[in-house]
LUMMARTI-120745 format. One line per 8 residues: their letters; for each residue z, y, x of N, C-alpha, C, O. Coordinates in steps of 0.2 Angstrom, whole numbers, plus 5000, padded with zeros to 4 digits. Atoms other than C-alpha are relative to their C-alpha. Layout:
LUMMARTI-120745
A = Z,Y,X,Z,Y,X,Z,Y,X,Z,Y,X; ...
//
This chain:
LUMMARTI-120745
XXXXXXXX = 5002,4993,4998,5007,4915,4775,4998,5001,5007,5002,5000,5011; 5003,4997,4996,4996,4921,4788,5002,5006,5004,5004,5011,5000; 4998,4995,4996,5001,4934,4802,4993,5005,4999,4987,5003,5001; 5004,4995,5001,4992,4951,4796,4998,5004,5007,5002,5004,5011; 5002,4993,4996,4984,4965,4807,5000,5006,4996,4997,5006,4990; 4999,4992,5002,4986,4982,4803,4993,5002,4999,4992,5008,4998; 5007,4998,5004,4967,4983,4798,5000,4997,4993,4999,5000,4988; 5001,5003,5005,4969,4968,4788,5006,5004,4990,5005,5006,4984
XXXXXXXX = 4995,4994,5002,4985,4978,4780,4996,5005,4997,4994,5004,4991; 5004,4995,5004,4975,4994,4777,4995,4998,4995,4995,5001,4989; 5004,5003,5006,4962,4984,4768,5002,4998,4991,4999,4997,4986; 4996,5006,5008,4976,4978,4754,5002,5006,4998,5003,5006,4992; 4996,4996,5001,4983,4995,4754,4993,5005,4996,4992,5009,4991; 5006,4996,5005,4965,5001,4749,4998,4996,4992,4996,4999,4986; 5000,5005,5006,4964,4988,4736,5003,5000,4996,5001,5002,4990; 4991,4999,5005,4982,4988,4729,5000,5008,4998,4996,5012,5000
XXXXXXXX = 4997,4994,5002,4991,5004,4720,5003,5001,5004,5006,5007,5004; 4999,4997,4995,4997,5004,4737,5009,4996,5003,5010,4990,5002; 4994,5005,4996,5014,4998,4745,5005,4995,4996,5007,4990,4998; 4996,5006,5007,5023,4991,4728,4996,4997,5002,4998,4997,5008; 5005,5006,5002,5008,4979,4727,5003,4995,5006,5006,4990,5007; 5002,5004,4992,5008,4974,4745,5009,4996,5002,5010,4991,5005; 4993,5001,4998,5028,4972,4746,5000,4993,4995,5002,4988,4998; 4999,5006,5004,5027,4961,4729,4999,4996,5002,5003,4993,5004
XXXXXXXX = 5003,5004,4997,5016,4951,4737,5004,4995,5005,5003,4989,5006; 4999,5002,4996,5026,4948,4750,5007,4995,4998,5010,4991,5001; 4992,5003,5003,5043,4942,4739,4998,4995,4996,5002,4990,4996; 5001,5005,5004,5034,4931,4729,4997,4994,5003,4998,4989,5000; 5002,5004,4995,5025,4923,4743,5007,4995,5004,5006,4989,5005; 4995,5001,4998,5043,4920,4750,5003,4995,4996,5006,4989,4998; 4998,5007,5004,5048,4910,4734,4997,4996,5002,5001,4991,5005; 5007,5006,5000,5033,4899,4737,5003,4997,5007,5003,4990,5008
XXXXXXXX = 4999,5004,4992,5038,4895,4756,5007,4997,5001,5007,4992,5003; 4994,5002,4997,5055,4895,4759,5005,4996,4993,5006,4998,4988; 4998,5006,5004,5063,4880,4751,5006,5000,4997,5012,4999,5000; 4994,5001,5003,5076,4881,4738,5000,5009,4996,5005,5011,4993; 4999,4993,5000,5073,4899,4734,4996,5003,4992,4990,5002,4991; 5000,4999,5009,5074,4905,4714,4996,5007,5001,4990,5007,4998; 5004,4993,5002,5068,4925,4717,5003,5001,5009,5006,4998,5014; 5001,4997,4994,5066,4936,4732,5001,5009,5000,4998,5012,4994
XXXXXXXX = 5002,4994,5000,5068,4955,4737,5001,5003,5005,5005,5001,5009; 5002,4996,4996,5064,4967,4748,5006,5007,5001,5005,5010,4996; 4996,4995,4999,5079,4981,4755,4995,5003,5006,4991,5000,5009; 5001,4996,4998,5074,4995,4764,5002,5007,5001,5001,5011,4997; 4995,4991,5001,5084,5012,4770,4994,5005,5000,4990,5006,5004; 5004,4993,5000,5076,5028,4765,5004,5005,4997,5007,5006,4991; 4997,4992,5000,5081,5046,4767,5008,4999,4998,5011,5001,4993; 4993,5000,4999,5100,5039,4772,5002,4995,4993,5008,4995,4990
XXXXXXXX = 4999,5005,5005,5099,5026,4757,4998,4993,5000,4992,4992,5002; 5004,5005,5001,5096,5008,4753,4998,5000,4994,5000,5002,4989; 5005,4999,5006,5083,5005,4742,4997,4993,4997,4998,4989,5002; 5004,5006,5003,5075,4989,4733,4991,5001,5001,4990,5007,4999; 5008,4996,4998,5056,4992,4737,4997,4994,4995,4992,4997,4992; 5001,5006,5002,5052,4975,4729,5002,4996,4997,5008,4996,4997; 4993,5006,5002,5058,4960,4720,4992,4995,4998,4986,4997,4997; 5006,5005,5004,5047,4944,4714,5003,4998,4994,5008,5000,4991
XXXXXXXX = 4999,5001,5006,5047,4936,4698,5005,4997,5000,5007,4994,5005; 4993,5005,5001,5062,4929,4691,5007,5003,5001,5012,5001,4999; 4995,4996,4997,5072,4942,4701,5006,5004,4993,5005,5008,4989; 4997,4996,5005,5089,4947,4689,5001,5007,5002,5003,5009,5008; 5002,4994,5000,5087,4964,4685,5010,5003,5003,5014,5003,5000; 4993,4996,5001,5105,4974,4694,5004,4995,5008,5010,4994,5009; 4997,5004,4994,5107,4962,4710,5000,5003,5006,5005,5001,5010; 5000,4999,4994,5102,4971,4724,5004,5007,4998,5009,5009,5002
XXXXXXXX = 5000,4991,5005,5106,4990,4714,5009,4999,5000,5012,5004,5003; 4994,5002,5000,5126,4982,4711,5004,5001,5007,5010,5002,5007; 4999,5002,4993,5127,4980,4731,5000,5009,5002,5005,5013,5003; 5000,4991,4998,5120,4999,4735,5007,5003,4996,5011,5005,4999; 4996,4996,5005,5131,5006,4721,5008,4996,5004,5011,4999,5009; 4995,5003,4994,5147,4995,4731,5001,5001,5007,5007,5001,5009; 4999,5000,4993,5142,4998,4747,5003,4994,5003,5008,4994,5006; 4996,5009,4997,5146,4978,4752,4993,4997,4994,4990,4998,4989
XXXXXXXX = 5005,5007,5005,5135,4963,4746,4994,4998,5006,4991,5002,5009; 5004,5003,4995,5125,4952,4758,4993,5003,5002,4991,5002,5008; 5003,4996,4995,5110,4963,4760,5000,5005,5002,4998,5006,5007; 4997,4993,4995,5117,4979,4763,5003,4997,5007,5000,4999,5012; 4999,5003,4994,5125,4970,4776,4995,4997,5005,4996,4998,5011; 5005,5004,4995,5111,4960,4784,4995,5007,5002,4992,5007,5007; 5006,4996,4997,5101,4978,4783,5003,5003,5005,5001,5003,5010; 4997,4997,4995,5115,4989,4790,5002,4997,5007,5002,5001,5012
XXXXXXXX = 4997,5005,4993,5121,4976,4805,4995,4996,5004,4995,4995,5010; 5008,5001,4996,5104,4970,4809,5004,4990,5000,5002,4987,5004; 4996,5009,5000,5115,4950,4806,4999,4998,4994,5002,5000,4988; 5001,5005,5006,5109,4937,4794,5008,4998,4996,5014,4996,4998; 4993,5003,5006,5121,4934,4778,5000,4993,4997,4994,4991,4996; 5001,5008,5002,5123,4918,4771,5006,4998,4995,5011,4999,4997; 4994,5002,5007,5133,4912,4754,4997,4993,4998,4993,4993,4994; 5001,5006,5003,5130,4893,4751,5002,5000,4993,4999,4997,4989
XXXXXXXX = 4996,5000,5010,5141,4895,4734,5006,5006,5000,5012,5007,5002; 4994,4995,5001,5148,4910,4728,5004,4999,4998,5009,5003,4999; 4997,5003,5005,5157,4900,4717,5008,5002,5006,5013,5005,5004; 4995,5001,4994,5169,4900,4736,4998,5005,5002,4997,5004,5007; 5002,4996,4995,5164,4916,4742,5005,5006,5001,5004,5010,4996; 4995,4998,4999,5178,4927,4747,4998,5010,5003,5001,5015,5002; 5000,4994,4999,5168,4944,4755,4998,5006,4999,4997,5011,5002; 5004,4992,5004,5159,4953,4742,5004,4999,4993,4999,4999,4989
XXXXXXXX = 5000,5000,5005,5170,4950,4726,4998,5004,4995,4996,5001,4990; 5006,4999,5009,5161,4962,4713,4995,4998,5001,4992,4995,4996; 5008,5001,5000,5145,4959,4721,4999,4991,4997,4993,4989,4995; 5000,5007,4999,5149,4940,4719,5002,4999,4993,5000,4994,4991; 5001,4998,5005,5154,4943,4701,4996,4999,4995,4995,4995,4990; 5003,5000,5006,5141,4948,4694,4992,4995,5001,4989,4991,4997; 5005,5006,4996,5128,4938,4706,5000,4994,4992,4996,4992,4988; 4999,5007,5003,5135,4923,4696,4999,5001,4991,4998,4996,4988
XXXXXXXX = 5002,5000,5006,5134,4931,4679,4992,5000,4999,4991,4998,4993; 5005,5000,4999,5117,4932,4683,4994,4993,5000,4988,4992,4998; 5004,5006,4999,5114,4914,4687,4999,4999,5006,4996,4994,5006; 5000,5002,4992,5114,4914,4707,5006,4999,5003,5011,5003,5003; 4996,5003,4998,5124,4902,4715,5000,4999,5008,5005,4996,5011; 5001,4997,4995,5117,4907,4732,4997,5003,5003,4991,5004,5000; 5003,4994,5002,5111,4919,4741,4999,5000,5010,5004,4997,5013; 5004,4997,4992,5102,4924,4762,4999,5004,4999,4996,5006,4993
XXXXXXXX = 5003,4993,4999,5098,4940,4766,5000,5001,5009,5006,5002,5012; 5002,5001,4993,5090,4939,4785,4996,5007,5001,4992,5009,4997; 5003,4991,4999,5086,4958,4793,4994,4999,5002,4991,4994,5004; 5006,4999,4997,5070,4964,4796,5002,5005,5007,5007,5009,5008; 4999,4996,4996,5067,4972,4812,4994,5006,5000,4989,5006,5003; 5007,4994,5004,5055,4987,4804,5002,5006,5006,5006,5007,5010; 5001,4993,4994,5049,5002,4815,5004,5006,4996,5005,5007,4990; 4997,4993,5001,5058,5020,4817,5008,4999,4995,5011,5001,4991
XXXXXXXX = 4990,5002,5004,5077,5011,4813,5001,4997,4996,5006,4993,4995; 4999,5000,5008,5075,5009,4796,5004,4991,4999,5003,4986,5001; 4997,5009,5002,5088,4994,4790,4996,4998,4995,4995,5001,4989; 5001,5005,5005,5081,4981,4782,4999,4996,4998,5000,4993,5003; 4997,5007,5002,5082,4964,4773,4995,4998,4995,4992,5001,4991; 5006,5006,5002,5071,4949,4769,5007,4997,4992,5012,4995,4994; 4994,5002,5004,5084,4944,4751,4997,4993,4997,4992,4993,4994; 5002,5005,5004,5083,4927,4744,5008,4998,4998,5013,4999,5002
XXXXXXXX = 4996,5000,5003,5092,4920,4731,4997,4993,4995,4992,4992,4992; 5002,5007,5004,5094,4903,4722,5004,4999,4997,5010,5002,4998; 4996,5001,5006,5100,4897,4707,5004,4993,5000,5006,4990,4995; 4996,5007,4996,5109,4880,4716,5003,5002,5007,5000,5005,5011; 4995,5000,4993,5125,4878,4728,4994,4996,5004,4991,4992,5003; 5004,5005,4996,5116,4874,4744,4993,4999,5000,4990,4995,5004; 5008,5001,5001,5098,4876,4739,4996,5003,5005,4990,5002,5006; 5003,4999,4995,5095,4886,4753,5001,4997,5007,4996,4999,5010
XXXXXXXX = 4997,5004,4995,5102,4877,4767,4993,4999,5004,4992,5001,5010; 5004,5003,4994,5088,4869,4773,4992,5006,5001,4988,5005,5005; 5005,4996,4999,5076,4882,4772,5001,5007,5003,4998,5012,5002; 4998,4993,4997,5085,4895,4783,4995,5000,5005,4990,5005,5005; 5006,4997,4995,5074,4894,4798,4993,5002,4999,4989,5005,5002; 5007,4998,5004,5059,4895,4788,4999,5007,4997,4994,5010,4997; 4999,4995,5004,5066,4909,4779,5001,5006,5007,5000,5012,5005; 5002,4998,4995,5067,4916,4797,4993,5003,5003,4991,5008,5004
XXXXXXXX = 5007,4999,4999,5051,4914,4802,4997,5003,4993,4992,5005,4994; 5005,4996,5006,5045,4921,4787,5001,5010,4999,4996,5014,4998; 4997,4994,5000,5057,4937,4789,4996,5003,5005,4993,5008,5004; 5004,4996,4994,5049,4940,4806,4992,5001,4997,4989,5006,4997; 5008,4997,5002,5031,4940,4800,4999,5007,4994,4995,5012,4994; 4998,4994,5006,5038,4950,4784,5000,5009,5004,4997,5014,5002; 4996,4993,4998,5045,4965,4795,4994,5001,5002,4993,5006,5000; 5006,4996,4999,5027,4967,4804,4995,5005,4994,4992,5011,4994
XXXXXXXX = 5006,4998,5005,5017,4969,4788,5005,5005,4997,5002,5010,4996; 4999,4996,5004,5032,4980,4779,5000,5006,5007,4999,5012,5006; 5000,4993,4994,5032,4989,4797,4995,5004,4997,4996,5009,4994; 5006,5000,5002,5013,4991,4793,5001,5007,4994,5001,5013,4994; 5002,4997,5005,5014,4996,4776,5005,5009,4999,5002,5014,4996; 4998,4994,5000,5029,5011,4778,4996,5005,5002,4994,5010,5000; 5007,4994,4996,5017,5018,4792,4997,5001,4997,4998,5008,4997; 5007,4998,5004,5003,5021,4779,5004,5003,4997,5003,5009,4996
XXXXXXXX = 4998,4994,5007,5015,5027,4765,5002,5006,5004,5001,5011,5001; 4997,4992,4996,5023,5041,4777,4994,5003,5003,4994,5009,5005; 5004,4996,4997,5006,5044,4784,4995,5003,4992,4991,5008,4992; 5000,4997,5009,5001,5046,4764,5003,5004,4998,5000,5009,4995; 4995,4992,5001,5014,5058,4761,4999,5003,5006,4998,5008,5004; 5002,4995,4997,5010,5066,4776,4993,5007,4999,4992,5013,5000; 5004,4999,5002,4994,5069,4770,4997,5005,4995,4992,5009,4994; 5001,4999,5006,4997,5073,4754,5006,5008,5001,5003,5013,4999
XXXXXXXX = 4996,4994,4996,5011,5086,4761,4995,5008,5003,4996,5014,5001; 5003,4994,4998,4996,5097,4771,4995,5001,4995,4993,5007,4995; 5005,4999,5005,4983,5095,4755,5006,5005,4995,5004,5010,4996; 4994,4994,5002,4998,5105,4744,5000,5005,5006,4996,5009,5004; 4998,4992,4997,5002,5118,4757,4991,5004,5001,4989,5010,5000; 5005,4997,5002,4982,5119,4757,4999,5004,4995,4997,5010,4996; 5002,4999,5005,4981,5121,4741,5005,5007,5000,5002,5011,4997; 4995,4996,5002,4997,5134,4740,4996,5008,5003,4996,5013,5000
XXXXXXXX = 5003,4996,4995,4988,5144,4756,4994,5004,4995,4993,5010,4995; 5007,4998,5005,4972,5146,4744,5002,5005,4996,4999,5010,4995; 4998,4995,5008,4981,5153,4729,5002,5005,5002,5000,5010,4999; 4997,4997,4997,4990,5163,4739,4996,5006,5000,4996,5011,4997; 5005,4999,4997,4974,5169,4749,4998,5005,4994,5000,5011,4994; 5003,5000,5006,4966,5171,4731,5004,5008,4995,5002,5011,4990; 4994,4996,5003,4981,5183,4726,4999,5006,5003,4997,5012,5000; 5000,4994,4996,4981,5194,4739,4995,5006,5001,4995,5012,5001
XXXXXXXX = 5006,4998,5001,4961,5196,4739,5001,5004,4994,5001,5010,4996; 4998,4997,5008,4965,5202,4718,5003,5006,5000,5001,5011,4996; 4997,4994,5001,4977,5215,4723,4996,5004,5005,4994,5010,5003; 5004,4994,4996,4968,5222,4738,4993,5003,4996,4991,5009,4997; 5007,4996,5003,4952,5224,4725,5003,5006,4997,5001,5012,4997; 4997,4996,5003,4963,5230,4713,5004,5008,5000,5001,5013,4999; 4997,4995,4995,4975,5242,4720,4997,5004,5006,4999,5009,5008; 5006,4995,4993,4962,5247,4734,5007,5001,5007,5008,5006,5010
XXXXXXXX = 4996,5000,4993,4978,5241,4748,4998,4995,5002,4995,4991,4999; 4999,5005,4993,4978,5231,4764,5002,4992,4997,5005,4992,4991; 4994,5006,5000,4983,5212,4764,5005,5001,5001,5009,4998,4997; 4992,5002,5000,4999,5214,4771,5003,5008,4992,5008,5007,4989; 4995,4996,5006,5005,5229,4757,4997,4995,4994,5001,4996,4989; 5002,5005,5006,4995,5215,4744,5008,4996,5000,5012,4997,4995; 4995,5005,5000,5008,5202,4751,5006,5001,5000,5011,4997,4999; 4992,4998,5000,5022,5213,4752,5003,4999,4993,5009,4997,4992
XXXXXXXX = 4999,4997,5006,5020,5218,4735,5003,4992,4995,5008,4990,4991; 4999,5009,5006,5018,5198,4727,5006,4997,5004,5008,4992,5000; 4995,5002,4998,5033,5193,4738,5006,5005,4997,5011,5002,4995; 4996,4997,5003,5044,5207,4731,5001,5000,4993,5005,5002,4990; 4999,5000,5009,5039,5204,4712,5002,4990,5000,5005,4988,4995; 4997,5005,5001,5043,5184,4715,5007,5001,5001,5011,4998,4997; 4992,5000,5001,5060,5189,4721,5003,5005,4994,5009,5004,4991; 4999,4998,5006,5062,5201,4708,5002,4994,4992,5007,4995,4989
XXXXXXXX = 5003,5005,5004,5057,5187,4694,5003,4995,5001,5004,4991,4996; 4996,5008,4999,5066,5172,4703,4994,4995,5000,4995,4989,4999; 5007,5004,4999,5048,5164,4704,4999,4999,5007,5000,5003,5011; 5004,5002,4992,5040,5154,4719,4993,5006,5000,4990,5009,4996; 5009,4994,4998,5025,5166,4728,4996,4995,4997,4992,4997,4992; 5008,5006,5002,5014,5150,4725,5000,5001,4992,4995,5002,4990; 5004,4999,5008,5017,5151,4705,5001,5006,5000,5000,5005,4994; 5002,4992,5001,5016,5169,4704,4994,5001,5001,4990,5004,4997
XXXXXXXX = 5009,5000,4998,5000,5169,4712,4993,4996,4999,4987,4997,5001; 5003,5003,5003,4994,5156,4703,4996,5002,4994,4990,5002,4992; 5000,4995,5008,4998,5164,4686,4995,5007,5001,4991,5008,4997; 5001,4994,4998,4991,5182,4695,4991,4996,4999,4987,4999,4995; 5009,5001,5000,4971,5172,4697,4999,4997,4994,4993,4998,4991; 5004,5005,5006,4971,5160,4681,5001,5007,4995,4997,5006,4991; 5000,4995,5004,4976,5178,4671,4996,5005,5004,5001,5007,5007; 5003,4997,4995,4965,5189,4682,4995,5003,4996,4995,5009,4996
XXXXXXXX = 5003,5000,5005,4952,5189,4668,5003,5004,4993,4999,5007,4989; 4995,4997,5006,4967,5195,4655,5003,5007,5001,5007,5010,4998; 4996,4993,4995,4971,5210,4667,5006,4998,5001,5008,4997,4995; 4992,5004,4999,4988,5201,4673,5000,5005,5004,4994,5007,5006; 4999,4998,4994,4996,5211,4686,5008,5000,5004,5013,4999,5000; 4994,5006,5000,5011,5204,4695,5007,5007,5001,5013,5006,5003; 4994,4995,4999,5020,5223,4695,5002,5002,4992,5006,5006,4990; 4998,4998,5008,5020,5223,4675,5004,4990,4996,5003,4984,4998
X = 4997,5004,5006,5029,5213,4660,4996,4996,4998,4997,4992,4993
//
């Protein structure tokens, strides 16, 4: 794997369905490199949570998901502590017993999870996982260097989805501003009052009603046509 730029990034983000893609991409590539390694997933904290963002093929479904719902298991740890975890053979492994449990019910006999060092704090972890005691062993510093190239490109990729939900954030409040607009203008024709006795009026029949202004004044234009008026039944 090649070290990305933040152009060449934007480019995949325009190609892909967007951050899923780009993330799979990057756990499945992780198989392919680092030596010993059965499946791969991507942790990430958001809005005070760890999160799974990714997994590559082969990944047992409830490995990373067992660890959150615990609170313990070597990538919560690797994301929260910012320190590499390491299990050569769970079969021995004494400091996550549920997580270690079910790991093994699953088929994984060990297990790395190496932090990322991602922008704006966020904990997070590079997760691999093989189906042989020892199978990663010799592929830790690879699995390293892979993590640090990793945390650029997911740095990368969170910046675009937060600046897409931002995005997406002021195009809604546009849109709310409009209807709103659109409402006010209705009563003023109607009624023959001002904007502000318009708005007074559509803010005291939403609380009246327990309805948002934005759907009230929604309802008030797409019925507009029907005689709707937001002071009647």
């Amino acid at each position: 794997m090649t070290s990305e730029t933040p152009d060449t990034l934007d480019h995949a983000m325009a190609r892909s369905s967007g951050l899923d893609t780009l993330l799979r991409d990057l756990t499945d590539r992780a198989v392919e490199e680092v030596r010993g390694t059965s499946a791969c997933s991507i942790t990430v904290r958001r809005a005070d949570r760890l999160l799974t963002l990714a997994g590559s093929d082969g990944l047992p479904s409830g490995l990373d998901q067992r660890q959150y719902e615990n609170g313990s298991g070597p990538c919560v740890e690797a994301a929260e502590t910012g320190r590499e975890q390491y299990s050569p053979d769970l079969t021995v492994e004494s400091r996550w017993p549920e997580y270690t449990r079910y790991a093994l019910s699953a088929g994984v006999r060990s297990v790395l999870a190496v932090p990322l060092n991602v922008t704006n704090g966020r904990g997070a972890a590079l997760n691999l996982y093989a189906e042989q005691p020892g199978a990663l062993e010799r592929g830790r510093e690879r699995a390293r260097v892979f993590a640090a190239r990793a945390a650029d490109a997911v740095s990368t990729a969170l910046h675009l989805e937060d600046r897409a939900h931002t995005a997406a954030d002021v195009r809604t409040a546009l849109l709310s501003r409009s209807v709103i607009d659109q409402a006010i203008g209705i009563l003023m024709a109607r009624e023959r009052i001002d904007a502000e006795r318009a708005l007074e009026r559509l803010r005291r029949v939403s609380q009246d009603r327990n309805i948002k202004l934005r759907d009230l004044c929604g309802q008030l234009v797409s019925r507009t046509a029907e005689g709707f008026s937001p002071g009647r039944t």
